[in-house]
DRENDO-1510 file (C-alpha; in Angstrom, 1 decimal, always signed):
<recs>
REC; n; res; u; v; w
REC; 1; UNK; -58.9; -11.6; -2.9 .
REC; 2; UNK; -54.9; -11.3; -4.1 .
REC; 3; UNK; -54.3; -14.8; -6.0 .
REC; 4; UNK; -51.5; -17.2; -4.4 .
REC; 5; UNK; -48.8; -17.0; -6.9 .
REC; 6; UNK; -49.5; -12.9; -6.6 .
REC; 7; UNK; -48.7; -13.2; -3.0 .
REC; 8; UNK; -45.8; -15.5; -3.3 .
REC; 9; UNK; -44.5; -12.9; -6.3 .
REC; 10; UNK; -44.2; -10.3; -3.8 .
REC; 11; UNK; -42.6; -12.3; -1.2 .
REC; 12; UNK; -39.9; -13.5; -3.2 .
REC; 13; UNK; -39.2; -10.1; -4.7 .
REC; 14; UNK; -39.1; -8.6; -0.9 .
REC; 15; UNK; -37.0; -11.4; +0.1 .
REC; 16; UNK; -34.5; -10.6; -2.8 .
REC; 17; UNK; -33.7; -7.1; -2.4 .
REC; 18; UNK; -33.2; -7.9; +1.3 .
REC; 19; UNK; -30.7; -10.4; +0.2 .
REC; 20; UNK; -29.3; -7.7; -2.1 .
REC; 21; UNK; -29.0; -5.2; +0.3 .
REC; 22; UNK; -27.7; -8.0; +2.7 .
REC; 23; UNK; -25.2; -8.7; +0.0 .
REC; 24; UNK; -24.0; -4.8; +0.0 .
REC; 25; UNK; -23.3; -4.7; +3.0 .
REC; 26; UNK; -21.5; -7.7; +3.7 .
REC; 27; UNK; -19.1; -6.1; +0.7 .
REC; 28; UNK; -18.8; -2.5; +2.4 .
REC; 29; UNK; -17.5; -4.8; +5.8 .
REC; 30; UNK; -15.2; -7.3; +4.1 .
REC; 31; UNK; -13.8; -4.3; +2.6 .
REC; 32; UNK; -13.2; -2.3; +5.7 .
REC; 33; UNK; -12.1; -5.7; +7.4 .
REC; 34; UNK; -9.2; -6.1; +4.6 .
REC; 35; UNK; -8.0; -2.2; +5.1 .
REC; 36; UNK; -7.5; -3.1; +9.0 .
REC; 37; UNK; -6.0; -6.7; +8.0 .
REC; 38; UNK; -3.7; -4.3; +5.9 .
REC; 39; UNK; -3.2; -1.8; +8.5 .
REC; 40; UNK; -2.2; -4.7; +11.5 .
REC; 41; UNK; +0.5; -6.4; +8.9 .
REC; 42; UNK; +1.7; -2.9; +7.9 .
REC; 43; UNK; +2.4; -1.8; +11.8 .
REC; 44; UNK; +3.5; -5.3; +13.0 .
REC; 45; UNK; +6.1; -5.5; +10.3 .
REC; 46; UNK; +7.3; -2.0; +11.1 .
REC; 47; UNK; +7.4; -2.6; +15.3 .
REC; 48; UNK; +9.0; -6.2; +14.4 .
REC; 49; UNK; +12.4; -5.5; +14.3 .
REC; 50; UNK; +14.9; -2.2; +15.5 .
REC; 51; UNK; +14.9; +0.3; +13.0 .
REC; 52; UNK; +19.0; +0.6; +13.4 .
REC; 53; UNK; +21.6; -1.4; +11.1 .
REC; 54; UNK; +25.1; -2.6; +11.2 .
REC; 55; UNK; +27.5; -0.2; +9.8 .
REC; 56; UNK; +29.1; -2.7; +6.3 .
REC; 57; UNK; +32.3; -0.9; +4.0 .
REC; 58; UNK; +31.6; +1.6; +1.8 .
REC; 59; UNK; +30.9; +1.4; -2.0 .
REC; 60; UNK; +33.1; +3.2; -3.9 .
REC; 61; UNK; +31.6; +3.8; -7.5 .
REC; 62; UNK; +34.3; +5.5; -10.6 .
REC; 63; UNK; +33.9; +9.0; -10.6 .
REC; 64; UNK; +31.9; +9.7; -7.5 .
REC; 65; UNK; +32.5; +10.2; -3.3 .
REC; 66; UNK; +32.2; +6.9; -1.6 .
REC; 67; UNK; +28.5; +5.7; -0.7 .
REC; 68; UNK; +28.2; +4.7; +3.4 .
REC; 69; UNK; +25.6; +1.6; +3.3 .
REC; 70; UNK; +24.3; +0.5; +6.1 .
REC; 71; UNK; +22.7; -3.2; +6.3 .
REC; 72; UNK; +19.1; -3.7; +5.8 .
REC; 73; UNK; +16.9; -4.7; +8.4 .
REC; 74; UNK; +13.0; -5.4; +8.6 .
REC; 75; UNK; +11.0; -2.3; +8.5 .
REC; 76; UNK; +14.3; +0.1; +7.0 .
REC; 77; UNK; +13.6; +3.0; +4.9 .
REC; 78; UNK; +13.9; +2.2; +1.1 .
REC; 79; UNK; +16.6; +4.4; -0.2 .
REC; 80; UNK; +16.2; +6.4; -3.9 .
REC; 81; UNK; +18.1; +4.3; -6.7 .
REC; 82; UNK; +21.8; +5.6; -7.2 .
REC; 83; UNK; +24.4; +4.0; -9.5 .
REC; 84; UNK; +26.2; +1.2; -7.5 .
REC; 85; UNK; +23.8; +0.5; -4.9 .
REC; 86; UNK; +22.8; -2.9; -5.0 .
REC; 87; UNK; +19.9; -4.4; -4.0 .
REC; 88; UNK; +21.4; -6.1; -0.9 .
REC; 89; UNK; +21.1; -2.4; +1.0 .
REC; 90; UNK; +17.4; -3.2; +0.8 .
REC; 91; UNK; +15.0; -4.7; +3.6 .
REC; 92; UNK; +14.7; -8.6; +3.0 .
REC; 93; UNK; +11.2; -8.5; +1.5 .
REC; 94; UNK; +11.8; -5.9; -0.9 .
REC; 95; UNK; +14.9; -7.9; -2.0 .
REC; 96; UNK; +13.0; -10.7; -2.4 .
REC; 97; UNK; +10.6; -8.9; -5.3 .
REC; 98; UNK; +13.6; -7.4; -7.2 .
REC; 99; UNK; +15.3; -11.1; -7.0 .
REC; 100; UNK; +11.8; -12.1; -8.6 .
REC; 101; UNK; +11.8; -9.8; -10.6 .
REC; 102; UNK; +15.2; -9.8; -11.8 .
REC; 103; UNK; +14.4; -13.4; -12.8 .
REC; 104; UNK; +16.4; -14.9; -9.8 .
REC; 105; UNK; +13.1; -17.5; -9.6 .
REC; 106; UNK; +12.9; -18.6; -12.6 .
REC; 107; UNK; +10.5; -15.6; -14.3 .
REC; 108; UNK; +12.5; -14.7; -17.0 .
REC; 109; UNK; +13.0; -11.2; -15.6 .
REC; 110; UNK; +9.4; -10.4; -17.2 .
REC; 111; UNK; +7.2; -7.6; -16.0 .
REC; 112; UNK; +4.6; -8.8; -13.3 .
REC; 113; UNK; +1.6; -7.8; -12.0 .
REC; 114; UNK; +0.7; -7.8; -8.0 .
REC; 115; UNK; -1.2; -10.8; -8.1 .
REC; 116; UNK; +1.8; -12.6; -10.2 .
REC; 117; UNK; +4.3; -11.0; -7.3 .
REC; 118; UNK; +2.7; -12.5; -4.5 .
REC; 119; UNK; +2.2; -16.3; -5.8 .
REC; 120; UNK; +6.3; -16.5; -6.8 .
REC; 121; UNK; +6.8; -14.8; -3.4 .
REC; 122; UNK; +4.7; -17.7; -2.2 .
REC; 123; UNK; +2.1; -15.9; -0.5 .
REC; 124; UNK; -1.8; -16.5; -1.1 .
REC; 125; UNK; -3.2; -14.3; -3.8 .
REC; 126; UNK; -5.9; -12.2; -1.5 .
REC; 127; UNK; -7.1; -9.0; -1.8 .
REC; 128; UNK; -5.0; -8.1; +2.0 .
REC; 129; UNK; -1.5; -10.0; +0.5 .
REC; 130; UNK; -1.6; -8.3; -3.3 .
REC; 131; UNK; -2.6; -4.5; -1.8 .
REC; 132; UNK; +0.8; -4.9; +1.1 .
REC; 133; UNK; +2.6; -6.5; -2.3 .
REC; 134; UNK; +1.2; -3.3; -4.1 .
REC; 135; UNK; +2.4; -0.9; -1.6 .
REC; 136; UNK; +6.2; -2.4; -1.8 .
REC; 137; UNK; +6.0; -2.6; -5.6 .
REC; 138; UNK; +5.1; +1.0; -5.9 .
REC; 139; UNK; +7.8; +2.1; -3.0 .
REC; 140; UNK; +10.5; +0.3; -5.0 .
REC; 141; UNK; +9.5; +2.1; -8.4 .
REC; 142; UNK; +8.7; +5.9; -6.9 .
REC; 143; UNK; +12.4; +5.3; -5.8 .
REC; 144; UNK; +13.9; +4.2; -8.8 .
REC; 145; UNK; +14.4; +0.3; -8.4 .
REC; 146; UNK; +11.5; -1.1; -10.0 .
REC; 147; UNK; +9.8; +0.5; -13.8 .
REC; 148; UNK; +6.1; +0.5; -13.9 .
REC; 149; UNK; +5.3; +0.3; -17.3 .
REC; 150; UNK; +1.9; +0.5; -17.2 .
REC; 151; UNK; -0.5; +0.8; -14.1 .
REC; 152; UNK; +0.0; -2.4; -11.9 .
REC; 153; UNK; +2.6; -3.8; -13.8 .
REC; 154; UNK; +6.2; -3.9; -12.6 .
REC; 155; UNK; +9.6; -4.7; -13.9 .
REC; 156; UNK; +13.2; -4.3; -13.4 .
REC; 157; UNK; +14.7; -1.6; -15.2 .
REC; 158; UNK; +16.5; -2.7; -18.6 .
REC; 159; UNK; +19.6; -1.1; -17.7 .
REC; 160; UNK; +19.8; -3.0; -14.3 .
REC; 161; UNK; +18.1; -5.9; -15.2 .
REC; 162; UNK; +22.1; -8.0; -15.6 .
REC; 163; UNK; +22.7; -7.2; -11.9 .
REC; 164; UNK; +23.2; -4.5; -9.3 .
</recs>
C-alpha cells in the first residue's frame, strides 16, 4: 500500500506542472492580446484624423530650391530629415518625443530608452504603450531625426540637438 505523504508527493507535483503549463499559456495569450492592443491603437490613430494638410510658406534654406511644407496632421507620413526642416512639419506625437528628447521637458537632451520615452510623454510604462513608443522612435531615426546609439536607445542628433 503507497504511503500518504507518497500520494500527496505526486499530487502536488501533478498539480504543479498543471499550474506551469497554465502559466505558459496565460503568457502565449497576454502576448497575443498586447499585439492586437497594438494593432487597434496603430489603426485608430491612423483613421482618426484626414490624412491631407494645410498648405504653410515655404522654407527657403542658403544654397538650395525652396522646400514646400505642408502642416502636420495626426496619422501624416514622417518625412526623411533634410537641412532646414524643423520639427514642427512633423505629426504632433512625433513632435512631442523630439521636444523630449531635445530636452524641451526638462531631460537634459540625454539619450532615452522606450520605457524612459513614454513616462516623460506621460503615458503608463506597459508593454502595449513602450512597443507603439518603439515604433515612432525607430520611424523618426530610420529617417534621420532621431540617432540610435545603441539598440533601444534614442537621442537627438548632436548637430541638431540646439534647435531645428
Amino acid at each position: 500500500m503507497p504511503s500518504v505523504m507518497g500520494l500527496l508527493e505526486e499530487r502536488e507535483r501533478a498539480a504543479r506542472q498543471r499550474v506551469e503549463a497554465l502559466q505558459a499559456e496565460l503568457r502565449e495569450a497576454e502576448a497575443l492580446w498586447e499585439r492586437f492592443v497594438i494593432a487597434r491603437e496603430t489603426v485608430s490613430e491612423v483613421l482618426a484624423e484626414p490624412r491631407c494638410g494645410n498648405d504653410v510658406q515655404p522654407i527657403a534654406v542658403a544654397g538650395e530650391e525652396s522646400l514646400q511644407v505642408t502642416a502636420a496632421v495626426p496619422g501624416s507620413v514622417v518625412p526623411h530629415w533634410k537641412e532646414g526642416l524643423a520639427s514642427t512639419v512633423l505629426a504632433p506625437d512625433y513632435q512631442r518625443i523630439m521636444d523630449v528628447l531635445a530636452g524641451g521637458s526638462g531631460t537634459c537632451g540625454e539619450a532615452m530608452d522606450c520605457r524612459q520615452l513614454a513616462a516623460a510623454l506621460g503615458l503608463e510604462p506597459v508593454p502595449a504603450k513602450v512597443e507603439g513608443m518603439r515604433s515612432k522612435a525607430k520611424r523618426l531615426a530610420a529617417r534621420g531625426w532621431l540617432a540610435e546609439e545603441r539598440p533601444g536607445l534614442f537621442s537627438v542628433p548632436v548637430a541638431r540637438a540646439g534647435g531645428s
